[in-house]
C-alpha positions, 0 to 999 in steps of 0.5 A: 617401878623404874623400868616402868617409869622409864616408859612412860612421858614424865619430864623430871624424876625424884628418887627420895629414900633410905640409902640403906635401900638405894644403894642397892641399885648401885650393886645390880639389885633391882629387887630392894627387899630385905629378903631378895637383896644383900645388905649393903653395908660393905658398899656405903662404908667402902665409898664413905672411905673413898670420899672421906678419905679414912674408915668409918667406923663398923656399923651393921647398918646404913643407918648406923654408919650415917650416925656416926658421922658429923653434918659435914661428912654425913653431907660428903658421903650422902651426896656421893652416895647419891651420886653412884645411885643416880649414875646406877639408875641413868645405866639402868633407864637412860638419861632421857629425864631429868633426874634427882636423888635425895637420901633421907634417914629414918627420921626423915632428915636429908643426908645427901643430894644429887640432881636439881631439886628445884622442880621439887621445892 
């Protein structure tokens, strides 16, 4: 779907989902389903480490890695999280548009930012 939407005229572009998902792209999977895709666990505790500067704890999912952290540090490593997500989607499809990364978890509540949300409000 990115390839495609890299073709066409959009002037913005919002990339809402689960970072259990996106963060796929960030290791060269452009195929996100479960069974054509590693999991990615390993990725998002190794940057949660860089960006907060200690281990989280063991989790075997996204998900779960998100849960046990506080607002403040759910904040820091989403919007890193986002972030590498943006960067790894610019590589893929240029910067030609304007581009936002929002992660949200299961319930739908948002974990971290990157890009300007205000088209979107």
């Amino acid at each position: 779907m990115l390839d495609q939407v890299s073709q066409m005229a959009f002037e913005r572009l919002l990339v809402l989902g689960h970072p259990g998902k996106l963060a796929k792209l960030i290791d060269g999977e452009w195929d996100t389903h479960s069974s054509n895709s590693a999991s990615v666990v390993g990725i998002v505790a190794r940057l949660a480490k860089e960006t907060l500067g200690v281990p989280v704890p063991e989790s075997t999912t996204v998900e779960g890695i998100f849960e046990a952290l506080n607002p403040e540090k759910t904040a820091q490593v989403g919007n890193a999280l986002a972030a590498a997500i943006k960067g790894a989607i610019i590589a893929r499809i240029g910067s030609t548009k304007a581009l936002a990364v929002v992660l949200i978890n299961m319930p739908g509540d948002f974990l971290g930012t990157n890009g300007d949300l205000s088209p979107w409000k």
